[in-house]
C-alpha positions in Angstrom: -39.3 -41.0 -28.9 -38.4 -40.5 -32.4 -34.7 -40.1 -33.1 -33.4 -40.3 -29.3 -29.9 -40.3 -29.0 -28.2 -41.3 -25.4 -25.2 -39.0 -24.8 -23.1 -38.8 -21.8 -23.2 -35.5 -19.2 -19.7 -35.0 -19.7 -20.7 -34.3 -23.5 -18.5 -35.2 -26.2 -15.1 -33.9 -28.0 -16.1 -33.8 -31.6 -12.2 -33.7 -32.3 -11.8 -37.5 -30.5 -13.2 -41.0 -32.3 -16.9 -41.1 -30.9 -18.4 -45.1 -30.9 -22.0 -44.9 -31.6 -23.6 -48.2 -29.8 -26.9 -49.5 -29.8 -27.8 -49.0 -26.5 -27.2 -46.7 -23.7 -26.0 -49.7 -21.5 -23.6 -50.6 -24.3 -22.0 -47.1 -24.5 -21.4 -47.1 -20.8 -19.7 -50.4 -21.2 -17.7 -48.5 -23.9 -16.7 -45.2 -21.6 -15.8 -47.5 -18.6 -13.6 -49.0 -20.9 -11.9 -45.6 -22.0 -13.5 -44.5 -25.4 -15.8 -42.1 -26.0 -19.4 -43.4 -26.9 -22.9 -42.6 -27.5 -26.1 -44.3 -28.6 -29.2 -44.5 -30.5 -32.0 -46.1 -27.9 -32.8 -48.9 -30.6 -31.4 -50.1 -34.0 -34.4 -48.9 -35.0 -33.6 -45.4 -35.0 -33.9 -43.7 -38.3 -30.7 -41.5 -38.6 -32.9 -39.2 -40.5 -34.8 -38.1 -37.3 -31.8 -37.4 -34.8 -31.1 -34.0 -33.6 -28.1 -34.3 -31.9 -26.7 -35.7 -35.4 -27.8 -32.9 -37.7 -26.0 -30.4 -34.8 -22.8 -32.1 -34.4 -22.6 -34.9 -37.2 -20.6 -32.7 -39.5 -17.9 -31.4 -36.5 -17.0 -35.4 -35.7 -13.6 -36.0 -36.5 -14.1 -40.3 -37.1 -17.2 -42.1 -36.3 -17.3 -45.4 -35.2 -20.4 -47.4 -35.8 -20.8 -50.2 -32.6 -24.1 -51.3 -33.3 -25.2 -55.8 -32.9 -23.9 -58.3 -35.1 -27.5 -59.5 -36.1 -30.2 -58.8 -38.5 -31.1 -55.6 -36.6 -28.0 -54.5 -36.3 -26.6 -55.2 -39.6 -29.2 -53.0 -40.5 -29.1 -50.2 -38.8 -25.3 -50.1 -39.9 -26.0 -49.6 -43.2 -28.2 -47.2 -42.4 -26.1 -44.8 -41.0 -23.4 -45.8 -43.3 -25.8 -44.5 -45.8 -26.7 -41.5 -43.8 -22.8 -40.3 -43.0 -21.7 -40.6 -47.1 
């Protein structure tokens, strides 16, 4: 499952901030509270590998990296800081 992204049925408005969590369960938590969010299904997602990203990364108006505050995660945010320069 190479480069699975979780996004929402409702879809996404690429001209609103989009959260990009680390887990599905984690982007829910987000949308209950009112943002918009998706999610890769595990830090260790290479951003490299996501579809959804190479069809709509470039139409996102702001995105917001929500990924864990540990060793994983700290990784996997530079990562796709790297990947969205």
């Amino acid at each position: 499952m190479k480069g699975l992204i979780w996004v929402p049925a409702s879809g996404v408005d690429t001209s609103k901030p989009l959260y990009l969590a680390e887990a599905p369960i984690k982007a829910m938590g987000l949308l209950e509270a009112g943002y918009q969010a998706i999610s890769v299904t595990s830090s260790n997602v290479n951003p490299d590998d996501c579809v959804w990203f190479k069809e709509n990364g470039k139409k996102l108006k702001l995105l917001c990296l929500a990924f864990d505050n540990d060793t994983a995660g700290k990784k996997a945010t530079d990562s796709w800081i790297n990947y969205c320069k």
